[in-house]
Structures are given as structure tokens and as C-alpha cells.
Biopython code that builds the backbone (N, CA, C, O; Angstrom):
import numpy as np
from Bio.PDB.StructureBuilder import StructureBuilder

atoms = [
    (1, "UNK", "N", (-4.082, -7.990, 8.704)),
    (1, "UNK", "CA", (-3.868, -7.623, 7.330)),
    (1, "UNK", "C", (-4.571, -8.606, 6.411)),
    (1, "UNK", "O", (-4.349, -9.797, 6.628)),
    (2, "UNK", "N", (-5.268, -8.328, 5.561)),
    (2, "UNK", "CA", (-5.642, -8.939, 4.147)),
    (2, "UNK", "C", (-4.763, -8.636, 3.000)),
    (2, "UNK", "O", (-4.219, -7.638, 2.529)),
    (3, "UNK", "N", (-4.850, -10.031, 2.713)),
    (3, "UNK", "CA", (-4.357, -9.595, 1.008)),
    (3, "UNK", "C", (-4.753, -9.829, 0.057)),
    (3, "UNK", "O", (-5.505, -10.746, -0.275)),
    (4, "UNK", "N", (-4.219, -8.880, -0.628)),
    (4, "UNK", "CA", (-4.783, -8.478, -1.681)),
    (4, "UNK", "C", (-4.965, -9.587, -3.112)),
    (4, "UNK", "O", (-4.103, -10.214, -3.727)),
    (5, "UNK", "N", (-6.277, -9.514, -3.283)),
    (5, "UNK", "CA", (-6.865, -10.785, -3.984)),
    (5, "UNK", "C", (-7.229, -9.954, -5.375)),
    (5, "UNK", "O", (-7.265, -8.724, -5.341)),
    (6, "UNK", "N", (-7.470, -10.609, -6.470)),
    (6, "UNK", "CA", (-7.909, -9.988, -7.509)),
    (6, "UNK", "C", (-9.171, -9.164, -7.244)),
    (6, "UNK", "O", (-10.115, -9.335, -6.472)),
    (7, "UNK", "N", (-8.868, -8.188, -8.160)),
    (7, "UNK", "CA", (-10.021, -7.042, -8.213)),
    (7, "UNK", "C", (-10.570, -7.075, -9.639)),
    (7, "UNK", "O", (-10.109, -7.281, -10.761)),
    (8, "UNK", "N", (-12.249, -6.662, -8.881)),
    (8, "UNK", "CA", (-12.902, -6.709, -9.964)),
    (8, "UNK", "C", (-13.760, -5.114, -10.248)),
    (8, "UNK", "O", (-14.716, -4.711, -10.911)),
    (9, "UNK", "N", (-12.844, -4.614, -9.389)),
    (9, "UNK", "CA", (-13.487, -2.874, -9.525)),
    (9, "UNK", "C", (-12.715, -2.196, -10.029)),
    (9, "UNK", "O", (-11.581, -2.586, -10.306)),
    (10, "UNK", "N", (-13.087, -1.195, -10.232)),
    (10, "UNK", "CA", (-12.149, -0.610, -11.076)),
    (10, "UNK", "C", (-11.508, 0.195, -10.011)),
    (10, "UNK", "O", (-12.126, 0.266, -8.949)),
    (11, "UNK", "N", (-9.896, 1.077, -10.150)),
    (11, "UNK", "CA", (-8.918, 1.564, -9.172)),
    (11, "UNK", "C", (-8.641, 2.425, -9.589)),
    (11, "UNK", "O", (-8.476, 2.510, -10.806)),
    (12, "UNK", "N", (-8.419, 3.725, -8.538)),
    (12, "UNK", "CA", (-8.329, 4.638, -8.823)),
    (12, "UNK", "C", (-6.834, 5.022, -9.441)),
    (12, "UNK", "O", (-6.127, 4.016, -9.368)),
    (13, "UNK", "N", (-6.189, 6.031, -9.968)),
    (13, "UNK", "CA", (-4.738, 5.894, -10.377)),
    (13, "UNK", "C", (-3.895, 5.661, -9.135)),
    (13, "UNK", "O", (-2.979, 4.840, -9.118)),
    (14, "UNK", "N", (-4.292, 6.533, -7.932)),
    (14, "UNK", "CA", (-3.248, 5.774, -6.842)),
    (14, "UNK", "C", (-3.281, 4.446, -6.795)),
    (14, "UNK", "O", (-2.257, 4.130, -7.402)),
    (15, "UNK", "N", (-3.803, 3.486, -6.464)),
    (15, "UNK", "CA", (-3.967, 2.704, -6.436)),
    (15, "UNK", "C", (-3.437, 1.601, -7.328)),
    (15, "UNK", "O", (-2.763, 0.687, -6.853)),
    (16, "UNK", "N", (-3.711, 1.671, -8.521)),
    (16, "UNK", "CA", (-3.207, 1.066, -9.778)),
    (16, "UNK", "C", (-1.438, 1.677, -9.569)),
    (16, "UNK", "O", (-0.692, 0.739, -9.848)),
    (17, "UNK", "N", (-0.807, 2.666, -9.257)),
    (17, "UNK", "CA", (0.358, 2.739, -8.940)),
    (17, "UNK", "C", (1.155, 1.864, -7.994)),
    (17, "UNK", "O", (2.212, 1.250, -8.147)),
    (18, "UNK", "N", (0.214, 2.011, -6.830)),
    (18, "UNK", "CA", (0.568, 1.153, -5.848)),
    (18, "UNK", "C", (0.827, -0.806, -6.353)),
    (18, "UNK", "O", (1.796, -1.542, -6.165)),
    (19, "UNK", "N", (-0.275, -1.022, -6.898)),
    (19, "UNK", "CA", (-0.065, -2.586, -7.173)),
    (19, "UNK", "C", (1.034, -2.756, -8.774)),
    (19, "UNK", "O", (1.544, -3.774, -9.241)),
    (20, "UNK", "N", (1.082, -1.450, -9.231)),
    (20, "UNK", "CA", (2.665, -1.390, -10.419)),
    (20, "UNK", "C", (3.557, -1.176, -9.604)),
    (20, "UNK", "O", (4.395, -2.061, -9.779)),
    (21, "UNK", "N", (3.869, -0.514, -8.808)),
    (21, "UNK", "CA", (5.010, -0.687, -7.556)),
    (21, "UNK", "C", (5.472, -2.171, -6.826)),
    (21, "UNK", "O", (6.574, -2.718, -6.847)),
    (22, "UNK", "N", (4.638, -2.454, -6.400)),
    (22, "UNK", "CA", (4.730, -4.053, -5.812)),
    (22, "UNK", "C", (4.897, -4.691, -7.296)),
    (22, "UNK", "O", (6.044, -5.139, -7.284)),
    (23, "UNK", "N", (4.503, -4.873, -8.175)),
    (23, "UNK", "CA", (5.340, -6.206, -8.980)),
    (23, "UNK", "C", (6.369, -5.756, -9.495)),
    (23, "UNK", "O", (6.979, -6.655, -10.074)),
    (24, "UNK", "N", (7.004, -4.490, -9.581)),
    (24, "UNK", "CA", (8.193, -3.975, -10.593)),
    (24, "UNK", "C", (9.043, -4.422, -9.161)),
    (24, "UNK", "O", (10.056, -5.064, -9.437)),
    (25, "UNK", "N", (8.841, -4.221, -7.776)),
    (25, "UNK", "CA", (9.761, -4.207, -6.883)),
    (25, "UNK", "C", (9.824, -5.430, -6.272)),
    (25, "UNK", "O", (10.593, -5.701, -5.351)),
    (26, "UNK", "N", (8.780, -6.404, -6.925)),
    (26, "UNK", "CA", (8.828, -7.681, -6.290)),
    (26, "UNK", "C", (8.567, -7.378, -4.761)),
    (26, "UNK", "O", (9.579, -7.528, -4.077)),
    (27, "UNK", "N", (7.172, -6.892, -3.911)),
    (27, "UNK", "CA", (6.920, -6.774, -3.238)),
    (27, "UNK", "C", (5.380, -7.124, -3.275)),
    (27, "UNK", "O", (4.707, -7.216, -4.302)),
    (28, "UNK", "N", (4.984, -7.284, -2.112)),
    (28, "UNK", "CA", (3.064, -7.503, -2.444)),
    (28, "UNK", "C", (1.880, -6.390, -1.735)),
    (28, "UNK", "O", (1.930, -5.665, -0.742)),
    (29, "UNK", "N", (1.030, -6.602, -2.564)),
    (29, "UNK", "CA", (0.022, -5.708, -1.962)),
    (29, "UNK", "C", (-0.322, -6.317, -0.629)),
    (29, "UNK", "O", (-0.260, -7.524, -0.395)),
    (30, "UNK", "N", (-0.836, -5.016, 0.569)),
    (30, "UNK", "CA", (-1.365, -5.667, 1.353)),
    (30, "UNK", "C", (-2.596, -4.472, 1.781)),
    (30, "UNK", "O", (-2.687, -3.266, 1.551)),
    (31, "UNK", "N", (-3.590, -5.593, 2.617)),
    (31, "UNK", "CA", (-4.299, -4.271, 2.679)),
    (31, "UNK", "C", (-4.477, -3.906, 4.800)),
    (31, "UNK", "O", (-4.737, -4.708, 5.698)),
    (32, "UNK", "N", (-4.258, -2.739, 4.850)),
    (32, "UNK", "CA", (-3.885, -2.781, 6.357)),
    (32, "UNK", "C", (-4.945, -1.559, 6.509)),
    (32, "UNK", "O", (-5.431, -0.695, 5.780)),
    (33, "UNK", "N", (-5.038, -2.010, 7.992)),
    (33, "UNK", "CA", (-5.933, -0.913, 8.997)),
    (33, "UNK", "C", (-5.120, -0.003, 9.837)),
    (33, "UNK", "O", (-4.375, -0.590, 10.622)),
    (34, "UNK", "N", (-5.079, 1.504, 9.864)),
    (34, "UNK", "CA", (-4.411, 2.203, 10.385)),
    (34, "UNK", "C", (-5.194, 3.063, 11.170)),
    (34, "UNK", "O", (-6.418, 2.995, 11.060)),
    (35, "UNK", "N", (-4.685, 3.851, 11.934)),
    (35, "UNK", "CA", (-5.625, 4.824, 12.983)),
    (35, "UNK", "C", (-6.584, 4.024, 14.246)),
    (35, "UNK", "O", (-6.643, 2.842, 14.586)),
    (36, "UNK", "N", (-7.109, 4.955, 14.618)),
    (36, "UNK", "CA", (-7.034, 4.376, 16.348)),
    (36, "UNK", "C", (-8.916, 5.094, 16.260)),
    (36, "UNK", "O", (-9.303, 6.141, 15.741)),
    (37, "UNK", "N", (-9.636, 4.114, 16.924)),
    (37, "UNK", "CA", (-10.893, 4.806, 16.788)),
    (37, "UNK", "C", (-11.659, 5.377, 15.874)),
    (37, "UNK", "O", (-11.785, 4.756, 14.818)),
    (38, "UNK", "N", (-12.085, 6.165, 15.963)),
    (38, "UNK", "CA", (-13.515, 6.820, 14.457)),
    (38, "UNK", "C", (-12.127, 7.278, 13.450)),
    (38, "UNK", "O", (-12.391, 7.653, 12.308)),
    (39, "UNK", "N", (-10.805, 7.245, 13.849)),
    (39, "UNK", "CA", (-10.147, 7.658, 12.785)),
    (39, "UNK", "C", (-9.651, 6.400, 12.026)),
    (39, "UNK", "O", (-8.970, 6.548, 11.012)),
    (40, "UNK", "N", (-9.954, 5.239, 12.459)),
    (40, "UNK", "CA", (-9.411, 4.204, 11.825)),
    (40, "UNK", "C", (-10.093, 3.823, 10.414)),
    (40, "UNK", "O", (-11.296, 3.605, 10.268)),
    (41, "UNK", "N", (-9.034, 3.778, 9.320)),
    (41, "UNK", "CA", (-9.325, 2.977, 7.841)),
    (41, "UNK", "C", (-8.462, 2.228, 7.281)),
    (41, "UNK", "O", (-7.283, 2.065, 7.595)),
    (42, "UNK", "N", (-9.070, 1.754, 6.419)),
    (42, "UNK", "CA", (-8.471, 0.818, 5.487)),
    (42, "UNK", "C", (-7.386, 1.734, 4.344)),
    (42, "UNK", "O", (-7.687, 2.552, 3.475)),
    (43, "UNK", "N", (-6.522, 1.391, 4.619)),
    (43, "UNK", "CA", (-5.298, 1.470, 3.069)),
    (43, "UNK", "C", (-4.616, 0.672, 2.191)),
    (43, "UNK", "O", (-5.059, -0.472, 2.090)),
    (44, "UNK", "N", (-3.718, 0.939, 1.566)),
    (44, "UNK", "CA", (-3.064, -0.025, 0.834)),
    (44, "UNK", "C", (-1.636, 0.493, 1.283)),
    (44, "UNK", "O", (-1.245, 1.611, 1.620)),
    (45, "UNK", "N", (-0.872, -0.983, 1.139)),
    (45, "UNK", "CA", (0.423, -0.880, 1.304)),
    (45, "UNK", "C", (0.928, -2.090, 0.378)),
    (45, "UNK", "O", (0.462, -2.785, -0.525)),
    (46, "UNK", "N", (2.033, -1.976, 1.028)),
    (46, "UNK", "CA", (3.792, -2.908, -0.118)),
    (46, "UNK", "C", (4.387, -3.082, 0.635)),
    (46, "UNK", "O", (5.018, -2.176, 1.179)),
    (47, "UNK", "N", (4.473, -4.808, 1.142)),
    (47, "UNK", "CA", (5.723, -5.580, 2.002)),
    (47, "UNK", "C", (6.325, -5.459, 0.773)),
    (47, "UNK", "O", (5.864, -5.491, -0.368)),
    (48, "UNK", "N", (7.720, -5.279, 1.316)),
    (48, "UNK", "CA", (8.873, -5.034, 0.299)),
    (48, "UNK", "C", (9.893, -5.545, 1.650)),
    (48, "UNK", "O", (9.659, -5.743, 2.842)),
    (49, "UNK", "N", (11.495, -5.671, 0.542)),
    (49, "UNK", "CA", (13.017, -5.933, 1.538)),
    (49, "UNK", "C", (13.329, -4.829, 1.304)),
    (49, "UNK", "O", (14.506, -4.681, 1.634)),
    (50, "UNK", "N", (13.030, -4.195, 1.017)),
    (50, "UNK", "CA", (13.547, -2.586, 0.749)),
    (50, "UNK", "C", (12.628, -1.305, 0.434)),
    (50, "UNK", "O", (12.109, -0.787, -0.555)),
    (51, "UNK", "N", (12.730, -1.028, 2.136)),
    (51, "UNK", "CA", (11.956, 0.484, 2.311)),
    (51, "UNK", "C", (12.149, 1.609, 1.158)),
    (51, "UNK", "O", (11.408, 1.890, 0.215)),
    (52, "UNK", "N", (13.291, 2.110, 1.520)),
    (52, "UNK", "CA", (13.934, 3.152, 0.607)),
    (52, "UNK", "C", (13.780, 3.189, -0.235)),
    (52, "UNK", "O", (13.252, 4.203, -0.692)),
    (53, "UNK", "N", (14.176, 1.953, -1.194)),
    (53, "UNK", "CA", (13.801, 1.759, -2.701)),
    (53, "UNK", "C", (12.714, 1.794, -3.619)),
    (53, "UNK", "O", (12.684, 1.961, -4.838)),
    (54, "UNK", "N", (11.494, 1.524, -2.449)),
    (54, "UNK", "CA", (10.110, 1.129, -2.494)),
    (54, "UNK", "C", (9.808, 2.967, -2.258)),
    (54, "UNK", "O", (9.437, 3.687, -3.185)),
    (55, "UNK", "N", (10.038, 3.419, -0.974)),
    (55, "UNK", "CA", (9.544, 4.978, -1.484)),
    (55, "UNK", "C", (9.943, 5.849, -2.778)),
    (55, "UNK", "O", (9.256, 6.569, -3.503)),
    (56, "UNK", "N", (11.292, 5.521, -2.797)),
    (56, "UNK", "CA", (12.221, 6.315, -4.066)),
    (56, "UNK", "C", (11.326, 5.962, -5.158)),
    (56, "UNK", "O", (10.630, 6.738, -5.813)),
    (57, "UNK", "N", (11.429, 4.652, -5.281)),
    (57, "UNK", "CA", (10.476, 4.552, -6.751)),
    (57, "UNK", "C", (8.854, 5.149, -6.990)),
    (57, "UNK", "O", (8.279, 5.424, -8.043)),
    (58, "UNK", "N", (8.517, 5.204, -5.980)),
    (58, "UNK", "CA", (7.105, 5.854, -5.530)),
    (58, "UNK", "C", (6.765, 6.995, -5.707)),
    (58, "UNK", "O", (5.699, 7.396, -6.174)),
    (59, "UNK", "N", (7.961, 7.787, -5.219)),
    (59, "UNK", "CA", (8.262, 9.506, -5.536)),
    (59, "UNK", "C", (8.400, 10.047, -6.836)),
    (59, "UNK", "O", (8.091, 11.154, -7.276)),
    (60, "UNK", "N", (8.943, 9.018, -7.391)),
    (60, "UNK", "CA", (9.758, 9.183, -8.717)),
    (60, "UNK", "C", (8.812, 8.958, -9.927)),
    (60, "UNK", "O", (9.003, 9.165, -11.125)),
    (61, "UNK", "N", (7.623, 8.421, -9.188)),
    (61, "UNK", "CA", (6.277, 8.333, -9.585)),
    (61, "UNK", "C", (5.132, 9.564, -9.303)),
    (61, "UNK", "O", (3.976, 9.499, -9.721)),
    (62, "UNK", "N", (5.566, 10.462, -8.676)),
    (62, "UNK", "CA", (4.549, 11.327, -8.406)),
    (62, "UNK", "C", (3.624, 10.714, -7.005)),
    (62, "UNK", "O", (2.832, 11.472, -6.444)),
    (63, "UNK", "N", (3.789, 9.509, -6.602)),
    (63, "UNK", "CA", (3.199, 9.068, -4.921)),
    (63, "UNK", "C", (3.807, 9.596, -3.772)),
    (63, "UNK", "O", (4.669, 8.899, -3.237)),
    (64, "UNK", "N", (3.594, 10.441, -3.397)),
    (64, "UNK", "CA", (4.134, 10.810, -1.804)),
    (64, "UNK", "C", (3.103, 10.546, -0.828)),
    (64, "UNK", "O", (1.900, 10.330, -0.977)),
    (65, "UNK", "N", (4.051, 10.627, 0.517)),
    (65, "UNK", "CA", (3.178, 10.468, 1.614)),
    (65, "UNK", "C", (3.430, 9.483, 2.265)),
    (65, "UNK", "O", (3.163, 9.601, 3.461)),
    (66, "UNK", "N", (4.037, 8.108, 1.810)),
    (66, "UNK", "CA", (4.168, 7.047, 2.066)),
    (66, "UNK", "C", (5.029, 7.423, 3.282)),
    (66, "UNK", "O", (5.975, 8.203, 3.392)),
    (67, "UNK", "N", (4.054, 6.174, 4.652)),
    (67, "UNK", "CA", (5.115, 5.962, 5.688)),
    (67, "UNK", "C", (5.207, 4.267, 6.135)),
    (67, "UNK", "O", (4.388, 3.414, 5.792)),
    (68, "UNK", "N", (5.800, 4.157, 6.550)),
    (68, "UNK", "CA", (6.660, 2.631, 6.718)),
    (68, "UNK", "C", (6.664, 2.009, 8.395)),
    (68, "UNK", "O", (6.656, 2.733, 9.391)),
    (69, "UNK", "N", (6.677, 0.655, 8.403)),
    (69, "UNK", "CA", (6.868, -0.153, 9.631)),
    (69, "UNK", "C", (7.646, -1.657, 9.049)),
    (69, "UNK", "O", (7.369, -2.471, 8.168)),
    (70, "UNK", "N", (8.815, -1.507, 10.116)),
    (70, "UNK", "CA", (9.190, -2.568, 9.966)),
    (70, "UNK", "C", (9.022, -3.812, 10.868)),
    (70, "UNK", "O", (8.883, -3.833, 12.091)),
    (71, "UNK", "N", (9.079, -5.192, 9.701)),
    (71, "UNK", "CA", (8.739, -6.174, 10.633)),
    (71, "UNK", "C", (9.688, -7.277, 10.845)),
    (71, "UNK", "O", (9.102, -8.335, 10.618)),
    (72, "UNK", "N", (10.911, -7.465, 11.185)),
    (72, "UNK", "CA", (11.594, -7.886, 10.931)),
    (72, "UNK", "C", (12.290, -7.958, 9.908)),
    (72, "UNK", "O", (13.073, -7.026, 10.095)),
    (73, "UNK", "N", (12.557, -8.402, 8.966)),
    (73, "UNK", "CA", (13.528, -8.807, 7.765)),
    (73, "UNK", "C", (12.781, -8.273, 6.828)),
    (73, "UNK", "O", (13.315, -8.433, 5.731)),
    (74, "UNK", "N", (11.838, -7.739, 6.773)),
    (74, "UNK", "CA", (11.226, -6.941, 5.735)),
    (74, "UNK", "C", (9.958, -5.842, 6.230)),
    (74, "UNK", "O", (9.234, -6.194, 7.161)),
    (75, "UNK", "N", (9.762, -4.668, 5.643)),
    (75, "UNK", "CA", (8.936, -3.459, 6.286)),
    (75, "UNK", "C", (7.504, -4.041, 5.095)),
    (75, "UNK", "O", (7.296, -5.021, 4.380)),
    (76, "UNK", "N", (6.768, -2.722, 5.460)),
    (76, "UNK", "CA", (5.164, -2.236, 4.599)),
    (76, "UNK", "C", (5.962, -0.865, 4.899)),
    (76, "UNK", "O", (6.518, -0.385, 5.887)),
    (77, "UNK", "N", (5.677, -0.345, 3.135)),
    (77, "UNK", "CA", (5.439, 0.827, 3.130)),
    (77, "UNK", "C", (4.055, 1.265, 2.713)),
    (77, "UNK", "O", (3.725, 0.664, 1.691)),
    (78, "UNK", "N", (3.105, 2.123, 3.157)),
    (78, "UNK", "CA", (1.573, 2.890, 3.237)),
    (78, "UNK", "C", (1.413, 3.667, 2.595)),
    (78, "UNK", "O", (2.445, 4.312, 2.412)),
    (79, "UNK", "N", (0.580, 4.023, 2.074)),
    (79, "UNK", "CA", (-0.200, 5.352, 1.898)),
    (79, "UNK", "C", (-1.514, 5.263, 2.471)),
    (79, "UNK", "O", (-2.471, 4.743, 1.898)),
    (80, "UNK", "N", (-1.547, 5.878, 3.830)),
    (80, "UNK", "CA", (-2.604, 6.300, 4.438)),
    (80, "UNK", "C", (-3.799, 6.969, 3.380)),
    (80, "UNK", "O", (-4.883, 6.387, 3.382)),
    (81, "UNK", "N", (-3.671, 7.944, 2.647)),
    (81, "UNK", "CA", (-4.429, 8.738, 2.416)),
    (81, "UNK", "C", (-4.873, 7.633, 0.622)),
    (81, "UNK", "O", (-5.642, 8.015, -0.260)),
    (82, "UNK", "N", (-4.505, 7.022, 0.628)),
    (82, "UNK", "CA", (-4.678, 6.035, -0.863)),
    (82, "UNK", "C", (-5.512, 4.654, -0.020)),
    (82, "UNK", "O", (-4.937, 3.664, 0.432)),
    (83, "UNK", "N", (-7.059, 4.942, 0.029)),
    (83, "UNK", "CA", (-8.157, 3.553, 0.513)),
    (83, "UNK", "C", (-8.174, 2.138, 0.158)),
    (83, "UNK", "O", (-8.562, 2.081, -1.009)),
    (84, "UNK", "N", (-7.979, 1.167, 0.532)),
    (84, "UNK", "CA", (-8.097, -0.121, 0.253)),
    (84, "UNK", "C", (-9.520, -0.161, -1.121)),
    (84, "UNK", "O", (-10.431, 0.665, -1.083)),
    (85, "UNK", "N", (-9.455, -1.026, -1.993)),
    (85, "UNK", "CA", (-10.776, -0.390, -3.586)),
    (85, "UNK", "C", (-12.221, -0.843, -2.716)),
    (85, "UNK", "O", (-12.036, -1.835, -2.011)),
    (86, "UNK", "N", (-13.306, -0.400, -2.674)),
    (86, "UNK", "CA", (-14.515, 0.253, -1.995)),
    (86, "UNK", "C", (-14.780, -1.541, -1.675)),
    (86, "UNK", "O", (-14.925, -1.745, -0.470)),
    (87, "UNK", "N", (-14.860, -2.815, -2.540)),
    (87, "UNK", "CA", (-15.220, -3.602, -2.757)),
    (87, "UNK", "C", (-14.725, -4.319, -0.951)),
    (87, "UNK", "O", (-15.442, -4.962, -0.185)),
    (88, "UNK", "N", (-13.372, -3.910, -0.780)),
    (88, "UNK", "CA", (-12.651, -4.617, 0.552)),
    (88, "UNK", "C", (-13.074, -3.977, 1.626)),
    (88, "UNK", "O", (-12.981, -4.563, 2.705)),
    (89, "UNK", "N", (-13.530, -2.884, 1.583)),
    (89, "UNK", "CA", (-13.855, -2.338, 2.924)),
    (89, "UNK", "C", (-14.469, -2.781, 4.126)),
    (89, "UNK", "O", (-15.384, -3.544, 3.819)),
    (90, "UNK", "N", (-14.393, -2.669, 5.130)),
    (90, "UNK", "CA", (-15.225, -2.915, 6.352)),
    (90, "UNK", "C", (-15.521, -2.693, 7.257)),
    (90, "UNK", "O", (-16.365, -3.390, 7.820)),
]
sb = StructureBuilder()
sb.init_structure("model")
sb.init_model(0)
sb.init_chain("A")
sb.init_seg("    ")
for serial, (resi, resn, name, xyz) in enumerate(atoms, 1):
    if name == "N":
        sb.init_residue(resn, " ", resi, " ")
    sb.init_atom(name, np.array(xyz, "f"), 0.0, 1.0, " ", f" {name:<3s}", serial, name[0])
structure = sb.get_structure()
């Protein structure tokens, strides 16, 4: 995982949701690799202490889709289909 460092590109509205999610929930951006082979990319996610709360508020935003892994004492919730900003890619 990388994290998420200041940006100097501009973000798409998912995106800009995602990093207003993480500071209203006191959670952080992260940027993670998902999928297995030619299907594997870059997304954005939110370590958060609270899954649930972190999707609810997300929804309640018009973001769906979000799926989650937990890592002990605190999860990432994802949006697969929302890309890490073009600048991080690799």
C-alpha cells in the first residue's frame, strides 16, 4: 500500500469524495492494488475503526460499491471501480 501524499492533479468527484470521507471520519487515504493478473489496478481506499460507518456515510453520499478487509483493529474500505489519480499509477 502507498499513501496517499498530496496531489497535484486534479480528482475526479469520486475521488475528492473519497479523501472528504477520510477526514470527516478521521480515517486515511490509502492507495491499494486489487485483482489478480491483467485484472490487477490501482484504487483508493479508507483505513478507518469503523467499517459500517465509513460505508453508511459513503452511501449517504451517493458512493456505492465499496467493499472492505479487515486488518486487525481496524479495516480499508475500497472502491474498486474509483482509480488511484493518473499521477500514482504503476
Amino acid at each position: 500500500m502507498k499513501t496517499a501524499a498530496s496531489l497535484s492533479s486534479a480528482l475526479t468527484p469520486q475521488q475528492k469524495m473519497i479523501y472528504e470521507l477520510a477526514k470527516s471520519g478521521r480515517g486515511s487515504v490509502e492507495f491499494l492494488d486489487v485483482g489478480r493478473g491483467e485484472h490487477r489496478r490501482s484504487c483508493l481506499g479508507i483505513v478507518t475503526e469503523n467499517i459500517d460507518a465509513c460505508l453508511e456515510r459513503a452511501a449517504a453520499r451517493g458512493l456505492h460499491g465499496g467493499r472492505f478487509a479487515v486488518m486487525g483493529l481496524r479495516g480499508v474500505v475500497y472502491w474498486p471501480d474509483v482509480p488511484t489519480p493518473a499521477e500514482y499509477t504503476h
